[in-house]
C-alpha positions in Angstrom: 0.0 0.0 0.0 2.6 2.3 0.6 4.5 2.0 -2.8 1.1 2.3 -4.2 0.3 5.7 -2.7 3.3 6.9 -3.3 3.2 6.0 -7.3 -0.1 8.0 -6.7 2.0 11.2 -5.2 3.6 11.3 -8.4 0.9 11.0 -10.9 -1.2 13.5 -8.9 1.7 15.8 -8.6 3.0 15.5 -12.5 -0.8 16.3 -13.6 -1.6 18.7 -11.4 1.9 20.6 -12.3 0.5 20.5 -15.9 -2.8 22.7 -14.9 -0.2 25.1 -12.6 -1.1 23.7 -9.4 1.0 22.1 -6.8 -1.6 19.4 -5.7 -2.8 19.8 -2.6 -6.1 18.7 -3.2 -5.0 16.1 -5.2 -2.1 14.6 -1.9 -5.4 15.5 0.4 -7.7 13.6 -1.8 -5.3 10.4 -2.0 -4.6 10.9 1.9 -8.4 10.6 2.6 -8.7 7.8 0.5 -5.7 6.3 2.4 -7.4 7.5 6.0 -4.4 9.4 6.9 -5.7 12.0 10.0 -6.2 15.4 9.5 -3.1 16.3 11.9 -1.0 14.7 9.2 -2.8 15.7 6.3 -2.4 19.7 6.0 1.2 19.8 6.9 2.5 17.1 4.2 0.0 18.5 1.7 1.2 22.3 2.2 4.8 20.6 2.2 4.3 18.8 -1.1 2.8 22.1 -2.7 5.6 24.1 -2.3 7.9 22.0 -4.1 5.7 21.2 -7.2 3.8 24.7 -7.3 7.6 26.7 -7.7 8.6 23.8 -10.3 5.5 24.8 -12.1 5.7 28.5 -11.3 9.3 28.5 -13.1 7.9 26.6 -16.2 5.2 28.5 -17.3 7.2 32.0 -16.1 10.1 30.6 -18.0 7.1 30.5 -21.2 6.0 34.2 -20.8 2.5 33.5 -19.5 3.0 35.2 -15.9 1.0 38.5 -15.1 2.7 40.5 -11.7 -0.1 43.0 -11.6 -2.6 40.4 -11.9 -0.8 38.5 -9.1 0.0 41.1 -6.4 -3.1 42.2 -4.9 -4.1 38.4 -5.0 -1.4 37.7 -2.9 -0.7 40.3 -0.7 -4.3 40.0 1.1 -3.8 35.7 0.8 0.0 35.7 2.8 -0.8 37.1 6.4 -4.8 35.2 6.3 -3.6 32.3 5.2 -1.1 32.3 7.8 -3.8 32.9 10.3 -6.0 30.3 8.7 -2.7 27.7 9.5 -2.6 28.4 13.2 -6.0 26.9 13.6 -6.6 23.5 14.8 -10.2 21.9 13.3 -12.0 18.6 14.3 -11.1 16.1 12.3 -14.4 15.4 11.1 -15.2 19.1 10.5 -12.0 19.3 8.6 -12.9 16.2 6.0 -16.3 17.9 5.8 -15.0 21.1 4.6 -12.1 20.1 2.2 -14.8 17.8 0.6 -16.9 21.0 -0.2 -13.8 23.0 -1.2 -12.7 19.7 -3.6 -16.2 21.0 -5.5 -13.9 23.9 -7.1 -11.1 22.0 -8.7 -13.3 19.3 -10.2 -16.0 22.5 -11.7 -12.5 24.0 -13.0 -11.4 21.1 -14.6 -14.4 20.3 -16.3 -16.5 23.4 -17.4 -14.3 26.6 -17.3 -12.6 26.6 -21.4 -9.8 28.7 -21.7 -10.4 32.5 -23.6 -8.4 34.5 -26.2 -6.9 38.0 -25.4 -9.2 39.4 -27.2 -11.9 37.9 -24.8 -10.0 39.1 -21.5 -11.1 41.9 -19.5 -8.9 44.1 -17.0 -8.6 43.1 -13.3 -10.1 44.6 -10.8 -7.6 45.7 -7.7 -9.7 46.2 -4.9 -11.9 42.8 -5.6 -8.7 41.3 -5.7 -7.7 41.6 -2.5 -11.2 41.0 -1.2 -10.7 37.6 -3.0 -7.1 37.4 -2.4 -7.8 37.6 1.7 -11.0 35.2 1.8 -9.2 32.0 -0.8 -5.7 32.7 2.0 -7.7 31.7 4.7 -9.6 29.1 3.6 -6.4 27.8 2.2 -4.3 27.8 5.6 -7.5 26.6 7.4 -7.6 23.0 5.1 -4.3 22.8 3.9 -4.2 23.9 0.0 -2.2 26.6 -1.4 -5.7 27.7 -3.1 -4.8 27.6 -6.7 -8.1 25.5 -7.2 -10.4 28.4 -5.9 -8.6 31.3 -7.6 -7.9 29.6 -11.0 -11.8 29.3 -11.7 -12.1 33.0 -10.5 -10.2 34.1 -13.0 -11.4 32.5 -15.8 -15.1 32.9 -14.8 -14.4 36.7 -14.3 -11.9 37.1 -17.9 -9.2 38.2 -16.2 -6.7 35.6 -17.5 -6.3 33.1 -20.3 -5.6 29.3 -19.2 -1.7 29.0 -19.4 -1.5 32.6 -17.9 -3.9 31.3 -15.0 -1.6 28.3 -14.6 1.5 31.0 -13.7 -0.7 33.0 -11.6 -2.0 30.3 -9.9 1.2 28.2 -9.4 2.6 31.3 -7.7 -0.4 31.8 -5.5 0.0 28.3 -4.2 3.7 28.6 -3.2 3.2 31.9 -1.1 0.0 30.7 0.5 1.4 26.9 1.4 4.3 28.6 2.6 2.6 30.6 4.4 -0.1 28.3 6.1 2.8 25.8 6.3 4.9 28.5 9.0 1.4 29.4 10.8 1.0 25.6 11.5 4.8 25.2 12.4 3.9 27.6 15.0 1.4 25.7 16.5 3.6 22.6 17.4 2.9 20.9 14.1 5.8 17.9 13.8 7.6 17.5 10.5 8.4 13.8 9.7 11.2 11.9 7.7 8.4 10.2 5.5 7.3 13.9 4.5 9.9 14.9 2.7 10.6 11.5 0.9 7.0 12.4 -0.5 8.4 15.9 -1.1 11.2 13.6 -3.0 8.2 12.0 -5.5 6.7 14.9 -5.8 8.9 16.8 -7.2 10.4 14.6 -9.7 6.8 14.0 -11.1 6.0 18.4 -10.9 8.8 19.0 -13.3 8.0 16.5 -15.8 4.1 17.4 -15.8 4.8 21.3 -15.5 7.2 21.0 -18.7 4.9 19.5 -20.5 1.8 21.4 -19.4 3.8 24.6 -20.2 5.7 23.8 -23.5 4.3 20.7 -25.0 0.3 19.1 -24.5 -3.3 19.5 -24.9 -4.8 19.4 -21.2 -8.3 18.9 -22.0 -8.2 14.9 -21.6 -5.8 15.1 -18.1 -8.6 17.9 -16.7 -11.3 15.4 -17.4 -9.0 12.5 -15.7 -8.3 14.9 -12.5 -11.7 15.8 -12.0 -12.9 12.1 -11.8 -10.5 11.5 -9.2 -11.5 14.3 -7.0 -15.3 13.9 -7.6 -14.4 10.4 -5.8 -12.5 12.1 -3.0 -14.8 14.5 -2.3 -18.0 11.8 -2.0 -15.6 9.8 0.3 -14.8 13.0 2.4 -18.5 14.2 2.7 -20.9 10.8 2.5 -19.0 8.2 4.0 -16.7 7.8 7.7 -13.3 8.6 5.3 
């Protein structure tokens, strides 16, 4: 079982790095499934984001598709909430309840949101932004995501980005965010472990390959389908059954 889940770190982390994301959904998703404990799941997850969400970041920046004054506002709101959102402890049952609502966004990103033309974009708006910015940071400390999967359907139901430039934005987001939450949890007596960072390991081999290809090379229409399957699972598991 463990070989098994950790094959499944790198398949969630190589197509998630494809979309921009780090995974954290995804690692949660599998960790459910696995019936890891909350306590366990948020630090490893934030852990295993950082890693693959600046290995994706670098791909598609490298690519010309990232937007600073798109970003900024986003993240200047997301850092300090999400690190407040890290701090707190929730029941464990609470907890599964919640990330199996918040899986709800990736999968409706992944499957209805289609990606727009320049022509088709419209310009940002600062101050809803940082309204945005603040409320997806502390969600995304509170569960354990970097919150790439609520922001990127934001921005592509509002026209702000196109798909590849929401992929930098989002990748970004993540890192700053998990980071964040991750040093808000740190603070709180949360234990690092060995096995953590041989994920970390996985994960990052399998980021790099996925965000290279997501950024340079494939079509990610079939792989968004494939993702949102697995989280649709997840998410039942989290909220219908004693996961």
């Amino acid at each position: 079982m463990e070989l098994l889940f950790k094959l499944l770190i790198f398949i969630v982390a190589f197509l998630y790095a494809m979309v921009g994301h780090g995974g954290a959904s995804g690692y949660l998703a599998l960790m459910a499934i696995f019936n890891m404990t909350p306590a366990l799941m948020k630090p490893t997850a934030l852990l295993l984001n950082l890693f693959v969400s600046l290995t994706a970041f670098i791909q598609f920046y490298r690519n010309g598709h990232f937007k600073w004054k798109i970003f900024l506002p986003f993240a200047l709101a997301s850092i300090p909430l999400s690190f407040l959102g890290g701090m707190i402890t929730l029941d464990g049952n609470i907890y599964k309840k919640i990330l199996g609502i918040f899986l709800i966004f990736p999968i409706t990103r992944f499957l209805f949101y289609r990606n727009y033309t320049d022509e088709e974009l419209k310009e940002n708006n600062i101050l809803g932004s940082i309204a945005i910015g603040g409320s997806i940071g502390f969600v995304s400390g509170l569960i354990g995501i970097g919150g790439g999967i609520i922001l990127s359907p934001i921005l592509l139901l509002l026209r702000w980005t196109n798909q590849k430039q929401t992929a930098a934005i989002s990748a970004m987001f993540i890192f700053v965010n998990s980071l964040s939450g991750l040093i808000g949890q740190i603070t709180k007596g949360i234990p690092l472990n060995v096995s953590m960072f041989e994920f970390v390991g996985i994960a990052f081999v399998g980021g790099l390959l996925g965000s290279w290809l997501g950024a340079f090379k494939f079509n990610q229409q079939f792989l968004k389908y494939a993702l949102a399957i697995v989280l649709a699972f997840a998410s039942y598991k989290l909220l219908f059954t004693n996961a």
